[in-house]
N, C-alpha and C positions, 0 to 999 in steps of 0.2 A: 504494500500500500504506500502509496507513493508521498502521502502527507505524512504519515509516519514516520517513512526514509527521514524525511524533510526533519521532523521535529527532534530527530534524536543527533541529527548531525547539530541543530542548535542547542540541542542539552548540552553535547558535547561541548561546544566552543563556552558555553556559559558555566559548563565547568571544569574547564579547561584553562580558559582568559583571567579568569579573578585574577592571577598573578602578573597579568598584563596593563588588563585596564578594568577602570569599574565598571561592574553589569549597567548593562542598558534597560531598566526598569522597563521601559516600552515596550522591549523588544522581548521581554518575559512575561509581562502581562498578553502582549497577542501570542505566544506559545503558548502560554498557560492557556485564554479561551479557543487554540487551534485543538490543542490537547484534553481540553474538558467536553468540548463537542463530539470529537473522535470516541471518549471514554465512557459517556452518557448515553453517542447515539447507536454506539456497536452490540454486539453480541455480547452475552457475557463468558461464553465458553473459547470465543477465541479469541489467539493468540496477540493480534494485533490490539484488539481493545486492550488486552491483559496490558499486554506493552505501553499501550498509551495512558493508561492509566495509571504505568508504575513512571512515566514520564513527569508528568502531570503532578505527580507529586510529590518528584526531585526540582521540578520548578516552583513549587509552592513553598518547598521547602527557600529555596532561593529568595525568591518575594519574601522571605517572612525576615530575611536579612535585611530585606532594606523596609520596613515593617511597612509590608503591604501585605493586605490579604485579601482573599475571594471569597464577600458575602451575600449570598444569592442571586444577585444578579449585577453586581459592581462589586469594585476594588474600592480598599477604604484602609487608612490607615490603623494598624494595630500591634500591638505591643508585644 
């Protein structure tokens, strides 16, 4: 699945670059919603949801770095 490819090469670089430059909140908040839509509107037995949902919330985990999080239907600062 071709979004997936996609999202996991930018997991990659976003955890990978920390030691480069600082995460681009933007560019983690639209993985995070490419990711939540992938994870919510897939299968649950397959593989690829599985994946995108363990994506999903190596990126959340990220966001909660720069204390943002995802609450129902917006991002919103949190501790």
């Amino acid at each position: 699945m071709p979004k997936v490819l996609a999202a996991a090469t930018a997991l990659l670089l976003f955890t990978v670059a920390p030691a480069l430059a600082k995460p681009n909140k933007a560019a983690l908040e639209k993985t995070y919603l490419d990711l939540n839509e992938q994870c919510r509107g897939g299968s649950g037995d397959d593989p690829d949801t599985i994946k995108a949902c363990d994506q999903r919330e190596a990126v959340a985990a990220q966001l909660k770095q720069l204390h943002t999080c995802f609450a129902g239907d917006r991002f919103k600062r949190c501790n």
